[in-house]
C-alpha positions in Angstrom: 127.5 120.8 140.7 126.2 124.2 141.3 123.1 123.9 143.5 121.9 127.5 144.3 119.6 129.4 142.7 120.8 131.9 140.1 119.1 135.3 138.3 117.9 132.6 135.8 115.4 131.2 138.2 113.5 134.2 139.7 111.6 136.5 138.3 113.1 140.1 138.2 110.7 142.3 135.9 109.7 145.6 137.8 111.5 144.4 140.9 114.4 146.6 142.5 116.8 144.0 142.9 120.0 144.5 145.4 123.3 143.4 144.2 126.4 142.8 146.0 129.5 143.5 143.4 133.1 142.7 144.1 134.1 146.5 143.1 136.7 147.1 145.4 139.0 148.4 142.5 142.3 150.4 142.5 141.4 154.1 142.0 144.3 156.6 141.3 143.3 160.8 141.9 139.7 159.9 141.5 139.8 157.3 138.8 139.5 153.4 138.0 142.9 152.1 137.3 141.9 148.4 136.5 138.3 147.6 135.8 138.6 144.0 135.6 136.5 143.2 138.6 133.9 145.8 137.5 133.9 144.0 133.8 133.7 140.9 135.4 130.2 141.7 137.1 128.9 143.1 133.9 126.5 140.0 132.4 124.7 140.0 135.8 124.0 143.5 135.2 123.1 143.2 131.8 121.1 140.5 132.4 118.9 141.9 135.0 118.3 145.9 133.1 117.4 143.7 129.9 114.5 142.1 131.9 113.3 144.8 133.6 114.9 145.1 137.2 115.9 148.5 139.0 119.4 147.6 140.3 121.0 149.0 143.6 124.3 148.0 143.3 126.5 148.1 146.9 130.3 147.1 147.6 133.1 148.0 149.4 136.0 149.6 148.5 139.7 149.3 150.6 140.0 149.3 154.4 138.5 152.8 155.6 139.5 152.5 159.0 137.4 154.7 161.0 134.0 155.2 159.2 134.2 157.3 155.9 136.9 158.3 154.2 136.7 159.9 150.8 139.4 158.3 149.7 137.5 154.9 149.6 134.1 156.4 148.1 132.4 154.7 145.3 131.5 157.7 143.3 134.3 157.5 140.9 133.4 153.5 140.6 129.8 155.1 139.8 131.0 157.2 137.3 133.0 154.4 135.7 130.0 152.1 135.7 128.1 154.7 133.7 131.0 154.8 130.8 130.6 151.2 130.4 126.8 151.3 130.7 126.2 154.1 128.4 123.9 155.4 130.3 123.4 158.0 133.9 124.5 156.0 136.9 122.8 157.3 140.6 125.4 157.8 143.4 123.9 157.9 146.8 126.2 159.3 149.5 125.5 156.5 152.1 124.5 152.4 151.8 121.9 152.5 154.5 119.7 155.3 156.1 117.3 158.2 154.4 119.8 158.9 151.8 120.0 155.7 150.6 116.3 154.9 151.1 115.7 158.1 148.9 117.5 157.0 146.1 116.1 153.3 146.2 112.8 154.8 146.3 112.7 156.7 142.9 114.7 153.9 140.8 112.3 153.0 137.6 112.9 149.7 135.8 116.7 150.1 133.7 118.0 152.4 136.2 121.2 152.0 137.8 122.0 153.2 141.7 125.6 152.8 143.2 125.6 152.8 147.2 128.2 154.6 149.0 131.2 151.7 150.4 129.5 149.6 152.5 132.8 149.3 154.7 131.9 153.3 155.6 129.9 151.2 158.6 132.1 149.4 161.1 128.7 147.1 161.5 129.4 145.8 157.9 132.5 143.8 159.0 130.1 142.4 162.4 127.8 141.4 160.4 125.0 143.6 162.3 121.8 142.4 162.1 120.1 146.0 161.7 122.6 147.2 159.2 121.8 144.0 157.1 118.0 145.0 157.5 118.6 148.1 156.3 120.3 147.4 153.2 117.2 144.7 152.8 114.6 147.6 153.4 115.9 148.9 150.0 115.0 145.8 147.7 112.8 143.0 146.9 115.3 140.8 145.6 119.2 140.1 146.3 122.3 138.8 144.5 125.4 137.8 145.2 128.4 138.2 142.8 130.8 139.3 144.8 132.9 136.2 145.0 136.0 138.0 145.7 134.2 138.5 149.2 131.7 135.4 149.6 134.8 134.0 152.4 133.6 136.9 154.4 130.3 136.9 156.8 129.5 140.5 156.5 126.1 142.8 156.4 126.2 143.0 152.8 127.7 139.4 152.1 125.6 137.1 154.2 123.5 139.0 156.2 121.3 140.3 153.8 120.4 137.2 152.8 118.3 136.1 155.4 115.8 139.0 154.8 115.6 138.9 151.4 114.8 136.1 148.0 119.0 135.7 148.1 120.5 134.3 144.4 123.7 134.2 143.0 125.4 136.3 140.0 126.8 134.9 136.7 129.8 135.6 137.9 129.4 133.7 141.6 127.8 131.1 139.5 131.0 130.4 137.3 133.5 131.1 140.2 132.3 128.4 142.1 131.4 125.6 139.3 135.0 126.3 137.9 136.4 125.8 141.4 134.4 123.2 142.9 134.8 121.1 139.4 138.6 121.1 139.7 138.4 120.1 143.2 135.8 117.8 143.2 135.0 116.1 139.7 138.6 116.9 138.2 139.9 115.6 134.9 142.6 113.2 136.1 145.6 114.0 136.3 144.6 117.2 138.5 147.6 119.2 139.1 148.1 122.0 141.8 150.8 124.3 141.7 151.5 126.6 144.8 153.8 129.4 145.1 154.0 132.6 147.3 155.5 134.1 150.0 154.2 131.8 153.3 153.3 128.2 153.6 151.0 129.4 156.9 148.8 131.1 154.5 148.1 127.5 152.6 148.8 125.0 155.4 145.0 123.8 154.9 145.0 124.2 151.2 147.9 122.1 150.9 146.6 119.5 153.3 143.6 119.0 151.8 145.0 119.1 148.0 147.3 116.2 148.8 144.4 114.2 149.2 142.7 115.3 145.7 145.4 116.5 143.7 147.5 113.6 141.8 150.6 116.2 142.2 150.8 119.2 144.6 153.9 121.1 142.6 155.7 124.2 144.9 157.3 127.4 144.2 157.8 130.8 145.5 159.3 131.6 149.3 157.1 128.8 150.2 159.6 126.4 149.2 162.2 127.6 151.2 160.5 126.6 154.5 160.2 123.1 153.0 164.0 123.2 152.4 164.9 123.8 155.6 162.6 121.6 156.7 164.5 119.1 155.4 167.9 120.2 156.5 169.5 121.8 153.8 171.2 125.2 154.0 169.2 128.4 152.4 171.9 131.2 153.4 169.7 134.0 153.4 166.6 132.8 151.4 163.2 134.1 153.5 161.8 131.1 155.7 158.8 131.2 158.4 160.9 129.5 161.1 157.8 129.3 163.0 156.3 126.7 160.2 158.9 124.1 160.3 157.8 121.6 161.7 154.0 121.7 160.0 156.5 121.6 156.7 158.1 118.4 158.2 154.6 117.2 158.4 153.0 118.0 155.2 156.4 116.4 153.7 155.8 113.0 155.2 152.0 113.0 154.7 153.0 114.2 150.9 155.2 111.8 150.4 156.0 111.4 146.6 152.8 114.3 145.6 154.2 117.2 147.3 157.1 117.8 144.6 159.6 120.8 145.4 162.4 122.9 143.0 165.2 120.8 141.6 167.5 124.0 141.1 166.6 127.5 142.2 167.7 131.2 140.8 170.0 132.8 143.8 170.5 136.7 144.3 173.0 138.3 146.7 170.6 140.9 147.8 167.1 141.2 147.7 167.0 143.4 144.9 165.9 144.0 140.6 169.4 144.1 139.4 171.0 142.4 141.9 173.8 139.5 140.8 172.4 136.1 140.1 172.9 132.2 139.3 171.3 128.9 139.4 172.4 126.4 141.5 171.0 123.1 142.8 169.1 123.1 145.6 170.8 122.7 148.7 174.3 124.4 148.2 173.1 128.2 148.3 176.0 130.2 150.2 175.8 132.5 152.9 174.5 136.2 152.2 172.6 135.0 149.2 168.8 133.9 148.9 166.4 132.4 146.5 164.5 134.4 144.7 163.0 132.1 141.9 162.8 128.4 140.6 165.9 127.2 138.0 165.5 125.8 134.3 165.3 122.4 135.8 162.8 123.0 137.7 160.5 124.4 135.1 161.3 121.9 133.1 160.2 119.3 135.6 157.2 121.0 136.2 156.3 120.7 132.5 156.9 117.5 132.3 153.8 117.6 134.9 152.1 120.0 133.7 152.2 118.7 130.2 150.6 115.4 131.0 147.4 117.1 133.4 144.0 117.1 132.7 143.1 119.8 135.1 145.6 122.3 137.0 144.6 125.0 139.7 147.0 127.5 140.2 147.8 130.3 143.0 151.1 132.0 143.8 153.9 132.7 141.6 157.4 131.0 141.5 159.4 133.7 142.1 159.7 137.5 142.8 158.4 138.1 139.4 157.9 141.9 139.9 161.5 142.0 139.6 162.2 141.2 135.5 165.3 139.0 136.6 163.9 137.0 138.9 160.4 136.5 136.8 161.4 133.4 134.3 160.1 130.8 136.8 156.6 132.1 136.9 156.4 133.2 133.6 157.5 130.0 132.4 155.1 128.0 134.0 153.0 130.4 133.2 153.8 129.5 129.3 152.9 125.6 130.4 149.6 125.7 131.7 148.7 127.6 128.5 150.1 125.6 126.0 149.1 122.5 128.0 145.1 120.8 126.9 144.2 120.9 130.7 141.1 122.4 132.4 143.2 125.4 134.0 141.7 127.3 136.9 144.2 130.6 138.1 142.9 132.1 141.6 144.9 134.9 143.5 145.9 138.3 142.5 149.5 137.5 141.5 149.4 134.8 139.5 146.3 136.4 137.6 149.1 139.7 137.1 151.5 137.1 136.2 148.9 135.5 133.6 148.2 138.9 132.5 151.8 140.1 132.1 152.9 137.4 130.0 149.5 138.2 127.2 148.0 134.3 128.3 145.2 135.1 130.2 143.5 134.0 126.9 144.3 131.0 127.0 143.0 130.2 130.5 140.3 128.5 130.9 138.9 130.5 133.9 141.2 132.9 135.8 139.6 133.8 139.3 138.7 137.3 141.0 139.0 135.9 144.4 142.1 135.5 145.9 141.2 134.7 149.2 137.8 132.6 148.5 139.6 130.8 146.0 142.2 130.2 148.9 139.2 129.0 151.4 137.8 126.7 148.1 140.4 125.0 147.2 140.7 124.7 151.3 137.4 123.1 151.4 135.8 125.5 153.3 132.0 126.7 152.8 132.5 130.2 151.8 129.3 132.0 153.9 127.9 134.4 150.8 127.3 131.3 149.3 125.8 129.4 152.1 123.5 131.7 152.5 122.0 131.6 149.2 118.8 129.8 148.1 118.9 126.0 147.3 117.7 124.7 143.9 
């Protein structure tokens, strides 16, 4: 299934190896907040200080908008690495240049050297050719485990790659034979569930899960459009008017797959403690909006749910932030963990949801990409990994 070369089939002993991590991680007055995506890289770099390799770790880190911006430095990600390691972490103050090419220099097998944010170069995002030669100059070898960003055809993502010996990461690795199993070689029945704000965000994904997916199940604002769509009246309920008639479509080419809410949780504002009830779908008055799936619904679902071999999940049900409104996503939350299915979670609120309700246990792989998942599931070749050796 997975048919690039990994940190298993090369040869790292004495090399400096260049590894592109997914550490763009919330930091709060010069501290990690979450490290899940900096825990989540950690057998990669385990792997490659136990057999000898000097690693050069790069990543970006936000959206700096106009070259560097201290606010987005990796130094306090550098620092948080070296808590976890137990041992001194190197911090260069750029990714490419003498400073850099300094620090690379002097690395000794077991050390560890963080690159300033990658992003701190407007040619990242372009994909420049020199920048990606640059970053090359610094290694011998280079791995990808930055999933979370192998949609995007940057310098540091796919660019580097073509002057290097390019390999994926454990954690690339499992991302993709999670993903592409579920998609391609699923245990039957393979369930998809689809929530969120906007159907334009998942037109493809949808289209080309009704075509592998023995039920497409939706929640979240997305539904609304698909009411509409059909002709029944939302009162105030968000809709992308613009999306209507690609809803229309997706419903006839869905035919008896594409399942929608049976009942739906109703607020008269758009607010945590605002007043609620459950009605069916399709009699929601004027001045009120949907905020979540019903009991019936979840219900339905599970009846679903509990019968699938292998579910993929992305978007919640529901405005879950607010406690209320949270019931639908929680609840089908509940279902895929108690179900026996293979269950894949990709995208960053369902994974909060997961993690909310104390289940991400019981998951059998919960993503760290939300938008390569997206493009995965879409059928898309995701260019970090295209670049990448063959087997």
């Amino acid at each position: 299934m997975f048919n690039k070369k990994s940190i298993r089939d090369i040869d790292v002993h004495g090399k400096r190896v260049l590894v592109r991590v997914d550490y763009n991680v919330p930091i709060a007055e010069g501290k990690v907040t979450d490290d899940t995506r900096i825990r989540a890289a950690m057998p990669t770099v385990e792997y490659l200080l136990q057999h000898g390799a000097a690693l050069i770790l790069c990543s970006h880190l936000g959206r700096p908008k106009d070259g560097p911006d201290l606010k987005y430095s990796m130094r306090p990600v550098a620092a948080y690495l070296s808590s976890l390691l137990g041992q001194p972490v190197a911090f260069a103050e750029d990714c490419i240049g003498p400073t850099a090419e300094a620090a690379a220099k002097g690395l000794q097998p077991g050390d560890v050297l963080v690159l300033e944010n990658t992003r701190f170069h407007p040619q990242e995002t372009k994909n420049d050719p020199e920048m990606a030669r640059q970053l090359a100059s610094l290694a011998e070898i280079y791995v990808n485990d930055a999933f979370g960003s192998a949609h995007r055809a940057h310098a540091s993502t796919e660019g580097v790659a073509r002057f290097l010996p390019a390999v994926a990461g454990f954690l690339m690795e499992d991302e993709i034979r999670y993903l592409g199993q579920a998609i391609d070689q699923p245990q039957r029945p393979f369930i998809a569930i689809l929530g969120g704000a906007k159907i334009s965000d998942k037109i493809g994904v949808i289209r080309n899960l009704l075509t592998k997916a023995n039920q497409v199940l939706i929640g979240g604002g997305m539904a609304n459009t698909f009411f509409k769509a059909q002709g029944y009246h939302i009162g105030d309920s968000l809709v992308e008017e613009d999306a209507l008639e690609t809803a229309r479509q997706l419903l006839q080419d869905g035919g008896t797959t594409l399942r929608l809410p049976v009942d739906v949780v109703i607020a008269d504002r758009f607010d945590a403690n605002a007043d609620l009830k459950v009605m069916p779908m399709g009699q929601i008055p004027d001045g009120w909006r949907v905020l979540d799936i019903g009991p019936e619904t979840i219900e339905a679902f599970g009846k679903v749910i509990g019968d699938a071999g292998t579910i993929v999940w992305n978007g919640p049900m529901g405005v879950f932030e607010f406690p209320r409104f949270a019931e639908g996503t929680f609840g089908v939350a509940r279902l895929v963990a108690e179900s026996n299915a293979i269950s894949v979670i990709g995208g960053g609120d369902s994974v909060a949801a997961i993690n909310q309700a104390g289940l991400a246990g019981r998951i059998t792989h919960i993503s760290t990409g939300g938008g390569a998942s997206l493009e995965m599931l879409e059928g898309l070749v995701l260019p970090g990994l295209a670049a990448l050796q063959d087997k």
